[in-house]
N, CA and C atoms as a LAMMPS dump frame, in Angstrom:
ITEM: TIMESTEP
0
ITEM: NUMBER OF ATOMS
228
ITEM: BOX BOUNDS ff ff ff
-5.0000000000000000e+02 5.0000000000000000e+02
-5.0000000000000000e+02 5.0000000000000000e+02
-5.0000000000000000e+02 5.0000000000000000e+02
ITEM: ATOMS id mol type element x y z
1 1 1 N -138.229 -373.597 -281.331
2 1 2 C -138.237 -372.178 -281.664
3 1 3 C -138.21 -371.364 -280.372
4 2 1 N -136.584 -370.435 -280.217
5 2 2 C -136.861 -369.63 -278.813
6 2 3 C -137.067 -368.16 -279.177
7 3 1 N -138.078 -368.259 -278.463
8 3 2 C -138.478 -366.037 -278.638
9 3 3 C -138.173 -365.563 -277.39
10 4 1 N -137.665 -364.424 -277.887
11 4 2 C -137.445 -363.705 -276.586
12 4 3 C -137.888 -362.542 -276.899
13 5 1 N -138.93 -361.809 -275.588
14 5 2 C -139.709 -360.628 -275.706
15 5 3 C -139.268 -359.616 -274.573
16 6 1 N -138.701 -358.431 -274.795
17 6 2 C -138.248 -357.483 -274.299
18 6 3 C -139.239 -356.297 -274.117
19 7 1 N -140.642 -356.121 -272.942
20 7 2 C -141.637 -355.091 -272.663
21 7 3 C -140.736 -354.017 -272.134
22 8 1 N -140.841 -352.31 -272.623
23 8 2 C -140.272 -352.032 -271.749
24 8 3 C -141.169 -350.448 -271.972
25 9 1 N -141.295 -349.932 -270.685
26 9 2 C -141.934 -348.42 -270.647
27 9 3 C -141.68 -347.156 -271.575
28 10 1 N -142.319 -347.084 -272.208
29 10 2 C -141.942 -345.942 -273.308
30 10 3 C -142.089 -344.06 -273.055
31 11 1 N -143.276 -344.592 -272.039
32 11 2 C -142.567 -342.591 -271.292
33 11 3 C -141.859 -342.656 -270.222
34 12 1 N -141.31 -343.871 -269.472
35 12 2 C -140.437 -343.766 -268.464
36 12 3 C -138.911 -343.893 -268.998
37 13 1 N -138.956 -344.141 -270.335
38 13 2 C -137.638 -343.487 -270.922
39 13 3 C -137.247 -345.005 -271.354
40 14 1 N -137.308 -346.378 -271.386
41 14 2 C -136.581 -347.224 -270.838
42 14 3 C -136.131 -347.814 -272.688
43 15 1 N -135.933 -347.054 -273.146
44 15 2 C -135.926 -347.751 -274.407
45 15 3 C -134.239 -348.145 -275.178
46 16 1 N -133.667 -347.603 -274.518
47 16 2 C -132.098 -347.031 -274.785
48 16 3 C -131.84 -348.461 -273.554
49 17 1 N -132.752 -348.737 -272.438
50 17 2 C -132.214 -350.147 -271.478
51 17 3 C -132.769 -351.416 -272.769
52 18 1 N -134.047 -351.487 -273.223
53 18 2 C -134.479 -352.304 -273.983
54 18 3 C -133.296 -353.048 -275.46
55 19 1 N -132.627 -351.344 -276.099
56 19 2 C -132.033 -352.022 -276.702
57 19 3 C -130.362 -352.4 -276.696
58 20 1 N -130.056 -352.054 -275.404
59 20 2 C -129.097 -352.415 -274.576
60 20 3 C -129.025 -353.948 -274.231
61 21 1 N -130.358 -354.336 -273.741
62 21 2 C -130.101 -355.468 -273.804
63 21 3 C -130.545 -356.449 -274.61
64 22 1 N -131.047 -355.964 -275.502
65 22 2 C -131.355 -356.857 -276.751
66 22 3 C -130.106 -356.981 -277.767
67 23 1 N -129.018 -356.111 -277.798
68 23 2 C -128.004 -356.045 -278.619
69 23 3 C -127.066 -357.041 -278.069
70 24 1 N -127.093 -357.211 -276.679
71 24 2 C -126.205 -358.015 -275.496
72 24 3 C -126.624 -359.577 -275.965
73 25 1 N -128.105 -359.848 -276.22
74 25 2 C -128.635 -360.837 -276.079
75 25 3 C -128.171 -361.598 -277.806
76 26 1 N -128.236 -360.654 -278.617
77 26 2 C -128.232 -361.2 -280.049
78 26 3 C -126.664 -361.323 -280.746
79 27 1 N -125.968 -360.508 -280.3
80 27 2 C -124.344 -361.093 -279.644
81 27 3 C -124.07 -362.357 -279.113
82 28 1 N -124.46 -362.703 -278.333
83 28 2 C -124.155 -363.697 -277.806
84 28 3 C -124.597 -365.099 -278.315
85 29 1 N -126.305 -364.672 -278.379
86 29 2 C -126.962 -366.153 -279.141
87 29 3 C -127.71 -365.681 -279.935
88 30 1 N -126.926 -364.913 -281.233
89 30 2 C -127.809 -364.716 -282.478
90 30 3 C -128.446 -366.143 -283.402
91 31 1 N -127.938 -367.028 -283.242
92 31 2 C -127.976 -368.288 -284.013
93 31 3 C -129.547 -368.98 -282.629
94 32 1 N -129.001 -368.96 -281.861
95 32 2 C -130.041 -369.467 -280.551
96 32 3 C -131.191 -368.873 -280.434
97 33 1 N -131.754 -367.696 -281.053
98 33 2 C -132.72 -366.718 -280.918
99 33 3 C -133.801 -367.423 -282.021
100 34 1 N -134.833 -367.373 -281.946
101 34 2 C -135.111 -367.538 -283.453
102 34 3 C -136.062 -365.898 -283.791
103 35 1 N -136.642 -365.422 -282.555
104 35 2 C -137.256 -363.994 -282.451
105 35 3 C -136.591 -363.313 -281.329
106 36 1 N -136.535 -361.727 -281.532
107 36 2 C -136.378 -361.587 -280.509
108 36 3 C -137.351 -359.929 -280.558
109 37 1 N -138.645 -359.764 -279.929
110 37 2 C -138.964 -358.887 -279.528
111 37 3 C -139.322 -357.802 -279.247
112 38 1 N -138.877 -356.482 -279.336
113 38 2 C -139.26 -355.322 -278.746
114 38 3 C -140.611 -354.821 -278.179
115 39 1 N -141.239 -354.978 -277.005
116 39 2 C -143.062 -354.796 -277.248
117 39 3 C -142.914 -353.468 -276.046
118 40 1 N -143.573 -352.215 -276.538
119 40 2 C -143.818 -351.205 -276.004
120 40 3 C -144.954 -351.356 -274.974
121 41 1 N -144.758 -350.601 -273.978
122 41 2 C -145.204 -351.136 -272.593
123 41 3 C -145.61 -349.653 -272.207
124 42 1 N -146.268 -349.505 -270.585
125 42 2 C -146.271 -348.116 -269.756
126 42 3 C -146.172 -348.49 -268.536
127 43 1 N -146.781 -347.659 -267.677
128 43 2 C -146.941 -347.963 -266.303
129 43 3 C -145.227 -348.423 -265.442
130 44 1 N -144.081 -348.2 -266.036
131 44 2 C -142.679 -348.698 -265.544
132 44 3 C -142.317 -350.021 -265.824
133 45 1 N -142.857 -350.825 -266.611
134 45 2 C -142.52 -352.021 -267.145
135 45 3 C -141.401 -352.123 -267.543
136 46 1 N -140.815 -353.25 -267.11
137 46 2 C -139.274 -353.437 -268.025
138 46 3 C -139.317 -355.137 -267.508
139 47 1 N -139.72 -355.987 -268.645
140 47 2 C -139.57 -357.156 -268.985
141 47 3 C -139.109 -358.139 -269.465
142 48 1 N -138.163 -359.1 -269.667
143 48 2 C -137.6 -359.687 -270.488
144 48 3 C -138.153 -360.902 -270.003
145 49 1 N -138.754 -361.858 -271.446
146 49 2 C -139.408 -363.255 -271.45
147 49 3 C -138.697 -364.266 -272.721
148 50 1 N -138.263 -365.393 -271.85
149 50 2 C -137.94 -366.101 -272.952
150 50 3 C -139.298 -367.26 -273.006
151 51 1 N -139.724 -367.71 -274.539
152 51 2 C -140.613 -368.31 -274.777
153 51 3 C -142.268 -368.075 -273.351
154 52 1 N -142.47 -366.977 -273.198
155 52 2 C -143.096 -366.613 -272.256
156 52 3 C -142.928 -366.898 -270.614
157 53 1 N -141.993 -367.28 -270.219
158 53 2 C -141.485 -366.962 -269.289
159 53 3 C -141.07 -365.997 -268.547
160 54 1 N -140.922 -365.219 -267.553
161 54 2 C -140.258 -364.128 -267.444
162 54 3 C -139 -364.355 -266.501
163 55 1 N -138.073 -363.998 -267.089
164 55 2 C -136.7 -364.021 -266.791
165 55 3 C -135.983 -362.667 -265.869
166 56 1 N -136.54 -362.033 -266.173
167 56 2 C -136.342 -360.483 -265.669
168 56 3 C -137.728 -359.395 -265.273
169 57 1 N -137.54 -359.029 -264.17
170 57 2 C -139.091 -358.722 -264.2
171 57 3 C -138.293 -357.005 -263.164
172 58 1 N -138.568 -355.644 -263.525
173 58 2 C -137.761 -354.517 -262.886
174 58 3 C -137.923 -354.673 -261.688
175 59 1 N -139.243 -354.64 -261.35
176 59 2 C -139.612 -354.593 -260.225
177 59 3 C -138.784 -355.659 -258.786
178 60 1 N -138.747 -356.554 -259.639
179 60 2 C -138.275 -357.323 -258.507
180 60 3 C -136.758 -357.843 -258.691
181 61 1 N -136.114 -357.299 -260.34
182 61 2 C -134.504 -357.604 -260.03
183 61 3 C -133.854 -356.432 -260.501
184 62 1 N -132.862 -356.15 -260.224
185 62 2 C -131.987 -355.316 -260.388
186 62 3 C -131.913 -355.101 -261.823
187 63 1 N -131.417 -354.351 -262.379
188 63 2 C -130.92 -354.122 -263.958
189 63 3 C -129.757 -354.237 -264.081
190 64 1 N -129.11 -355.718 -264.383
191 64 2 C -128.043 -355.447 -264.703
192 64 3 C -127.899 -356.601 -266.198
193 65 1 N -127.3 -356.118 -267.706
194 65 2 C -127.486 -356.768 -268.803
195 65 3 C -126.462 -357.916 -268.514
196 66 1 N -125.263 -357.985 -267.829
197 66 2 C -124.856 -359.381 -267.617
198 66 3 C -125.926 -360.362 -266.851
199 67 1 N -126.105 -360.17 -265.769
200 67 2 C -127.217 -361.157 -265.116
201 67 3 C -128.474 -361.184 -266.499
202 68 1 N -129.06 -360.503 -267.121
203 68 2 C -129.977 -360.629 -267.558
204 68 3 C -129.796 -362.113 -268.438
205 69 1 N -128.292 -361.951 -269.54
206 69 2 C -127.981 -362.739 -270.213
207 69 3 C -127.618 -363.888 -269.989
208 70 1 N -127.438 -363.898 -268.385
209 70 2 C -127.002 -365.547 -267.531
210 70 3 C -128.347 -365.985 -267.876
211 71 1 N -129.16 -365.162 -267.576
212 71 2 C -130.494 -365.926 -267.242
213 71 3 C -131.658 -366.081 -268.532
214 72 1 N -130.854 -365.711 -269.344
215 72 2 C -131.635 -365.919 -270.786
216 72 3 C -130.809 -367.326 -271.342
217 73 1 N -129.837 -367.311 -270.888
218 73 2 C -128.585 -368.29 -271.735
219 73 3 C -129.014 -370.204 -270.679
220 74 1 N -129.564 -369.016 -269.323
221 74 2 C -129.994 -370.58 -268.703
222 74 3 C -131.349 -370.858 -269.688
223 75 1 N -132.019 -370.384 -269.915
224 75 2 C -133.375 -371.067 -270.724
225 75 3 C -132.749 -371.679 -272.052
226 76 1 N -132.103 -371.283 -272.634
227 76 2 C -131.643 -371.551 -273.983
228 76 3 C -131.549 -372.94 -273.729
């Protein structure tokens, strides 16, 4: 069973990035997903975890939804 959890800041606006890349992610491996996520966050969070892992973390990678999905598709 793979979950994938998408934290992302809700007064820093980031919610329109959240389901940007959750739409990217369930495209691609809707069948591969078995959950996928949305968990409201603050403080500038923008997270993406597969099976609790973190795959994407803002702070320390860039935002971009292709890389995100390389690196969700490598856990798969």
């Amino acid at each position: 069973m793979t979950t994938v959890e998408i934290e992302y800041c809700v007064p820093c606006g980031f919610l329109e990035r959240a389901e940007t890349v959750q739409h990217a992610l369930l495209s691609q491996f809707g069948e591969g997903i078995d959950e996928l996520i949305l968990i409201t966050g603050d403080h500038g969070i923008f997270e993406v975890r597969v099976d609790g892992d973190v795959v994407f973390e803002k702070s320390e990678d860039e935002y971009d939804v292709d890389g995100i999905t390389r690196d969700v598709r490598a856990r798969l």
